[in-house]
N, CA and C of each residue as an Amber inpcrd file, in Angstrom:
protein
   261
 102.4400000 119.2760000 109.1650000 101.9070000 119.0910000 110.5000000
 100.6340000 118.2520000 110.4490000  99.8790000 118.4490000 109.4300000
  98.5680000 117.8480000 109.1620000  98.8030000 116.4750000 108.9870000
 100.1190000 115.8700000 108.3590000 100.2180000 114.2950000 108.0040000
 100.6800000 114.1160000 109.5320000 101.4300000 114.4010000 109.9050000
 101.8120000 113.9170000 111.0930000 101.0360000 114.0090000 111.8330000
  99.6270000 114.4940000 112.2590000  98.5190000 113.8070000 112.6960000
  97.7890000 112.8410000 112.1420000  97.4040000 112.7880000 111.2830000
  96.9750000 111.9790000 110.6000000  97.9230000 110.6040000 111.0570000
  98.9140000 110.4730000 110.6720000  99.8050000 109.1250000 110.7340000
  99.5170000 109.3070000 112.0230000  99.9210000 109.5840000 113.4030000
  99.8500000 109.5620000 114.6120000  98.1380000 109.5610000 115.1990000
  97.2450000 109.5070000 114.5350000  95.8530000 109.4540000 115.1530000
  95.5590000 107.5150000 115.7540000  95.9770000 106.7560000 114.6650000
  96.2390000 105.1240000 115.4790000  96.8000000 105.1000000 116.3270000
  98.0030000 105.6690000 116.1700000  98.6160000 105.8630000 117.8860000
  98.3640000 105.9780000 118.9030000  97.3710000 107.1840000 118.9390000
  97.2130000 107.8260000 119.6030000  96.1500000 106.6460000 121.2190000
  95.4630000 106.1840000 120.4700000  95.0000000 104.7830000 121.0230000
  95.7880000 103.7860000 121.8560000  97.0650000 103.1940000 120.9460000
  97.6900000 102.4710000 121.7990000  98.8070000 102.8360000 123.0080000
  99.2140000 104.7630000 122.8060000 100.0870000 104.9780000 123.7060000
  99.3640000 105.7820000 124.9370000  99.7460000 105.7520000 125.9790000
  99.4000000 106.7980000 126.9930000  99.0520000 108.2040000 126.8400000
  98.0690000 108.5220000 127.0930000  98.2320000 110.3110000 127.2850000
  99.1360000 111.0380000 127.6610000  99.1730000 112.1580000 127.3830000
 100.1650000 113.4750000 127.4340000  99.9490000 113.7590000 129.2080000
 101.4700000 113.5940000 129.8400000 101.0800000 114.2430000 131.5740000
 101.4830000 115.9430000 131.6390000 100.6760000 116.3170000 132.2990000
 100.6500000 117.5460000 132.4380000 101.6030000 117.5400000 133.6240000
 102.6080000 118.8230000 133.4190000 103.0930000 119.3320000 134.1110000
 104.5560000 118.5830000 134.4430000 105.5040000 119.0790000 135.0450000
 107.2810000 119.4260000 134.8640000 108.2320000 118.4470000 135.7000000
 107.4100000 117.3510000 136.6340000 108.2740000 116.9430000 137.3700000
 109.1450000 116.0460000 136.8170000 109.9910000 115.4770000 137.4450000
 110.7080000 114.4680000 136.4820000 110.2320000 113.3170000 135.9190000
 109.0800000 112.7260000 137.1570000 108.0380000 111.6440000 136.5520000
 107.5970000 111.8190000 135.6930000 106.8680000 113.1130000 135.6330000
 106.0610000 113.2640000 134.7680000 106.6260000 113.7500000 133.2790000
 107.5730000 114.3670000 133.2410000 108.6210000 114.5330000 131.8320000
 109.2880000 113.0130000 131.3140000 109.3500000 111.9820000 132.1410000
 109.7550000 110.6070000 131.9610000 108.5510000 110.0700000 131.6140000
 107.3970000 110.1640000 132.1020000 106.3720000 109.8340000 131.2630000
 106.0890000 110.2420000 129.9430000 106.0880000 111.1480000 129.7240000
 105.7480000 112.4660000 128.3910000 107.2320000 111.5540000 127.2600000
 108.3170000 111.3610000 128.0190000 109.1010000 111.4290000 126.6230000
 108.8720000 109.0540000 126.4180000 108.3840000 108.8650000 127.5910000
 108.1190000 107.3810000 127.2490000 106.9690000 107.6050000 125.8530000
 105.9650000 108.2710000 125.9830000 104.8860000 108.6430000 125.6650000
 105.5200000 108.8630000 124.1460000 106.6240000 109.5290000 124.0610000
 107.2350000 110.2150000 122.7890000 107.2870000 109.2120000 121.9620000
 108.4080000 108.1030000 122.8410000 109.0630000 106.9160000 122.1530000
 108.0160000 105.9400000 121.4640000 106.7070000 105.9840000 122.3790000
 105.7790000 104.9720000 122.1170000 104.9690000 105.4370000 120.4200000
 105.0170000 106.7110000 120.5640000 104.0760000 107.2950000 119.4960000
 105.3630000 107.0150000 118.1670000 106.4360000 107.7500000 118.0700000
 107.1770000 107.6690000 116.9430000 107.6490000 105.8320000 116.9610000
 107.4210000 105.0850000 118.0220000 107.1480000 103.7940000 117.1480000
 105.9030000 103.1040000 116.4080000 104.6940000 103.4760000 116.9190000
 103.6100000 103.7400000 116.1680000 104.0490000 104.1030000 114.7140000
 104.4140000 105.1930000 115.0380000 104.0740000 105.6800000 113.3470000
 105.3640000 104.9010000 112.3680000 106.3040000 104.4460000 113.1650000
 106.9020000 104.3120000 111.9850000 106.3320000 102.5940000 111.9030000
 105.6080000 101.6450000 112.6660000 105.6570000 100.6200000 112.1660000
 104.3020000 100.8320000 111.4060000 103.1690000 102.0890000 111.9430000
 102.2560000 102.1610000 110.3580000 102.6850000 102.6880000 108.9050000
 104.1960000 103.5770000 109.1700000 104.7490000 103.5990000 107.8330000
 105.4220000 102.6120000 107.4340000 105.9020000 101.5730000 107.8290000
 106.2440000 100.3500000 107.4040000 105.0920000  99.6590000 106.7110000
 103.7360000  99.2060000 107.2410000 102.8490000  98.7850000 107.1480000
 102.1640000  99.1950000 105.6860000 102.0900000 101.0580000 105.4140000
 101.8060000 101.7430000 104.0760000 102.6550000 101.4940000 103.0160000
 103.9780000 101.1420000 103.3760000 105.1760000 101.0830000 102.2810000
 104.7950000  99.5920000 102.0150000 104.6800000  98.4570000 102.6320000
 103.9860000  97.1280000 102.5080000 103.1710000  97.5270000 101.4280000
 102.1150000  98.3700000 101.8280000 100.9670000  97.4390000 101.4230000
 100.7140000  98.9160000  99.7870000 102.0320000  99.6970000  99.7360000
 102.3970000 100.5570000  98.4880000 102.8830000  99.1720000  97.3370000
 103.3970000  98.3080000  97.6730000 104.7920000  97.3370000  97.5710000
 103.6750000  96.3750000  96.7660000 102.7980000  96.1410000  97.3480000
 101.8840000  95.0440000  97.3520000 100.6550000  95.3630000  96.2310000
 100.2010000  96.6380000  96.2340000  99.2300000  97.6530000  95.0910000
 100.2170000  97.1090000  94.2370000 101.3110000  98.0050000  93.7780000
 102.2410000  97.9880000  92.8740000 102.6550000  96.1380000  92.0420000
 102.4320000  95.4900000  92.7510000 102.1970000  93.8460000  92.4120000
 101.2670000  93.6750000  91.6130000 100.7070000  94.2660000  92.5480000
  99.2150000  93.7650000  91.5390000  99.1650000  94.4350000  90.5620000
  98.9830000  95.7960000  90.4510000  99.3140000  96.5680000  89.1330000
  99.6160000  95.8560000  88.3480000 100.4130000  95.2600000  88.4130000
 102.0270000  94.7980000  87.4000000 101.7890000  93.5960000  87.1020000
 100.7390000  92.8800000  88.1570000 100.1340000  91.2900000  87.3580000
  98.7560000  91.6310000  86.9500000  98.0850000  92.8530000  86.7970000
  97.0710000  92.7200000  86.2410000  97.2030000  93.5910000  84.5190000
  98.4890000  93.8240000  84.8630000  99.1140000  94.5460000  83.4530000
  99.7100000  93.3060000  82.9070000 100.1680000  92.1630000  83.1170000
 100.8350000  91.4780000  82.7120000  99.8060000  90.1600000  82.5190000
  98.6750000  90.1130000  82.9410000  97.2890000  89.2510000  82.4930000
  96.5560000  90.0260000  81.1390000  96.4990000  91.7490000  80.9660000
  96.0990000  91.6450000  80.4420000  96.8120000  91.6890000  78.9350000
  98.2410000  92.2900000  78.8810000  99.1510000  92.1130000  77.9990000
  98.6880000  90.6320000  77.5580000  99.0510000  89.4450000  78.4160000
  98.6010000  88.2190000  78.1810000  97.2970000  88.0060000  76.5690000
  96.4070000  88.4310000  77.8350000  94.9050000  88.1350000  77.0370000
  94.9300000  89.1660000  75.7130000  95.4020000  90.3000000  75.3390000
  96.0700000  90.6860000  74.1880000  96.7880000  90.1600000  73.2350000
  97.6210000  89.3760000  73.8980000  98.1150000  88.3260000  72.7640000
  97.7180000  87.5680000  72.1850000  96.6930000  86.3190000  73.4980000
  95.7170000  85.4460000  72.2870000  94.8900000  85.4320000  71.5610000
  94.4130000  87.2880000  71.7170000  93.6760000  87.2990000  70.5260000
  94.1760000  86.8810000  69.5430000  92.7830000  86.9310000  68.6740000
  93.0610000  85.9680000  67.0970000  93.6990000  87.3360000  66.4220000
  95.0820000  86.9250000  65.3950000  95.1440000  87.5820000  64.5090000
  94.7950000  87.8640000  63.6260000  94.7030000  89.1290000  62.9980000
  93.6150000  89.4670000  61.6300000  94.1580000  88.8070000  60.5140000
  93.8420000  88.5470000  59.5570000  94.3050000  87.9840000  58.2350000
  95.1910000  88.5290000  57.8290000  96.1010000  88.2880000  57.0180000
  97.6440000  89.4560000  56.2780000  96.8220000  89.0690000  54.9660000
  96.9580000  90.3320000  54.2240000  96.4800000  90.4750000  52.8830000
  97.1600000  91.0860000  52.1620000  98.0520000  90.0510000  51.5240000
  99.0390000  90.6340000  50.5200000  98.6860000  90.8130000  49.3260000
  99.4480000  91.9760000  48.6670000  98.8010000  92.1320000  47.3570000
 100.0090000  92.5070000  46.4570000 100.0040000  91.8060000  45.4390000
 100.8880000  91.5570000  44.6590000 101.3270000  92.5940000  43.9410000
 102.1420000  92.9100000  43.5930000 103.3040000  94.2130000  42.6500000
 102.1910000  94.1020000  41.2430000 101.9130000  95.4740000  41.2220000
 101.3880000  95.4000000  39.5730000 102.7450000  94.9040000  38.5740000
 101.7870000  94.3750000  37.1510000 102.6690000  93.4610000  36.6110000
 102.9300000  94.3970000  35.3160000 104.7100000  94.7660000  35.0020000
 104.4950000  95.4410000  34.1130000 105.2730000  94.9540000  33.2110000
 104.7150000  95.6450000  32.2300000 105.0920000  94.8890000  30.4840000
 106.1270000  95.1470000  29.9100000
C-alpha cells in the first residue's frame, strides 16, 4: 500500500481530485479520476524501468572501461627458471 503511494504521489498533481459523494457525475468523475491516476503510474513505471535499463548500461560500460584499462596495464616480467641440471 505504501509503494502505491509513493508511485501515485506525481500523480496526484496532474489528475483531478477525489469528488465526494454518489451521483452519477460524480462517480464518472471519481472513476475518470481512476483512469487518469493508473495512467500516471504506469507511464512513471515505464519511465523507472527506462531509466533501471539505462543504470544497468552504464554499469556494464563502466565495467567494460575498466576491464579495458586492466588490460593495458604493463605486464610483469615472466621469470623462468631453468630445470636443475642433473648428472
Amino acid at each position: 500500500m505504501t509503494i502505491a503511494g509513493l508511485l501515485a504521489a506525481p500523480a496526484f498533481a496532474a489528475c483531478p481530485p477525489p469528488t465526494p459523494g454518489d451521483t452519477p457525475a460524480e462517480i464518472k468523475a471519481n472513476a475518470e479520476r481512476l483512469v487518469c491516476l493508473q495512467r500516471e503510474i504506469s507511464a512513471d513505471t515505464e519511465r523507472r524501468r527506462q531509466q533501471m535499463e539505462i543504470d544497468a548500461l552504464n554499469n556494464r560500460l563502466r565495467d567494460l572501461e575498466l576491464q579495458r584499462r586492466f588490460d593495458n596495464l604493463p605486464k610483469p616480467p615472466v621469470i623462468v627458471v631453468p630445470p636443475p641440471m642433473t648428472l
